[in-house]
C-alpha angles and dihedrals in degrees: 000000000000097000085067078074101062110152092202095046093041093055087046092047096051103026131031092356089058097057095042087053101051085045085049098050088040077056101039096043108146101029083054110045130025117268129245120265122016121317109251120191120236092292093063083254116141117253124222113255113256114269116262116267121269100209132020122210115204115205123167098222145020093240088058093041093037087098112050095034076064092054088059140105139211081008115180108185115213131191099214122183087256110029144351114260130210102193117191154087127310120178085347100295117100123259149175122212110203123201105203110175119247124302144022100294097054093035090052096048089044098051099047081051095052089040096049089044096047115016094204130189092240136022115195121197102210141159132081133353136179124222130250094181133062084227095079119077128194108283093026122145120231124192107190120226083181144024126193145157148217097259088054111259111144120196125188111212097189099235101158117181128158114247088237095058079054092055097048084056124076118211092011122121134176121205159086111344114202126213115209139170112232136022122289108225110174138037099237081069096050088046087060102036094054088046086050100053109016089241126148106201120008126211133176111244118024094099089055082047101043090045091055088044088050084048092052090034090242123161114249138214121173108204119178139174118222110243113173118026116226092265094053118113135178124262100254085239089064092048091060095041089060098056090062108109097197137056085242104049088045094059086040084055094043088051096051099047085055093052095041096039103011082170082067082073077074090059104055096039086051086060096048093058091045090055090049093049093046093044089058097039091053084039084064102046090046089052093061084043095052077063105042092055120113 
């Protein structure tokens, strides 16, 4: 979790990468975004529309999605009231990739819009996790049996695997996924909350999925992607980055931490590595997934 949090990422993203996005849509147009009127072939003959996803993948942000939206094909990218949407192929079957925003609120709106749009077969929470158990490593997957929160909501997502298959599989876990609301920074935290809950990685958003699924009736999987190991903290300048409330206040802060530390550039740009790395490897993994679906 903590790789959402990437300084570098998060400037680009609201400064100088803002502006360099909305130059580069305006430039792209019609590669980007779906033209107006229906689409005709090179007879001036209406095509079909393309057929509805089978399957919808949530993430909460671009940085966890990034990977696998590069591994598609035919992709059209559309800004929609609730989410941002990637539709296309992966691994030949249609999808839609839904960007959501972070936390329960946005993840669970988002998810009763995409549902209600597409009614796909499948519906996969994905991004980032952190780990509450020494077990999980950096890079990790995780495939949640259960997901459940701090309020008490308990949701069975019906992964079943042998322990055997598990253990054929390096890196791979299966267990209870817990939904929180904030970022855990230090270990001492993780350690409580996996004893608490008997969870084994933590997110921000798959209750809230997995409640609107349960509404529309849609199959569920939770995949994650272990971020940050149960030994992982924050840099104290992020910290304090991410108790800014403003734009402003966040670049003042960004700024700071370079004068008074310029060696924490090298942790953000650390993370930054860490989160490209983790956003390929999970693309991967969700790539063999998209064949193996019913």
């Amino acid at each position: 979790m903590i790789l959402r949090w990437l300084v570098a990422n998060f400037v680009r993203q609201h400064a100088k990468q803002h502006l360099f996005d909305m130059v580069a849509e305006a430039a792209r147009g019609a590669d980007q975004f779906p033209a107006a009127g229906p689409q005709v072939d090179e007879n001036g003959a209406p095509l079909p529309p393309p057929p509805p996803p089978e399957v919808v993948f949530v993430f909460a942000l671009a940085v966890e999605a990034s990977g696998l939206v590069d591994t598609m094909t035919d992709t059209v990218k559309t800004r929609c009231a609730e989410f941002v949407e990637h539709a296309g192929y992966v691994a030949g079957r249609r999808v839609a990739v839904i960007e959501t925003g972070v936390g329960c609120d946005a993840a669970g709106r988002a998810t009763l819009a995409a549902l209600k749009l597409h009614q796909p077969k499948w519906v996969v929470s994905t991004g980032f996790a952190g780990a509450l158990s020494s077990d999980l490593r950096r890079g990790h997957i995780m495939m949640a049996n259960q997901a459940v929160d701090t309020q008490g909501q308990q949701f069975d997502l019906g992964m079943r695997m042998e322990q055997a298959a598990i253990d054929s599989s390096p890196g791979l876990h299966v267990g209870t996924l817990l939904t929180i609301d904030h970022l855990v920074r230090t270990r001492e935290e993780r350690t409580r909350l996996g004893r608490e809950y008997q969870a084994i990685a933590c997110d921000m958003e798959t209750t809230a999925v997995a409640q609107a699924c349960q509404l529309a009736k849609r199959r569920l999987l939770s995949v994650r992607i272990i971020s940050d190991a149960l030994d992982d903290e924050l840099p104290k300048e992020i910290e304090q980055l991410l108790e800014q409330k403003t734009l402003a206040s966040k670049l003042g802060a960004a700024a700071g931490a370079i004068v008074s530390r310029p060696s924490s550039v090298k942790d953000m740009w650390k993370l930054q590595e860490q989160a490209l790395k983790a956003t390929d490897r999970l693309a991967r993994f969700l790539t063999s997934l998209v064949s193996q679906l019913d």
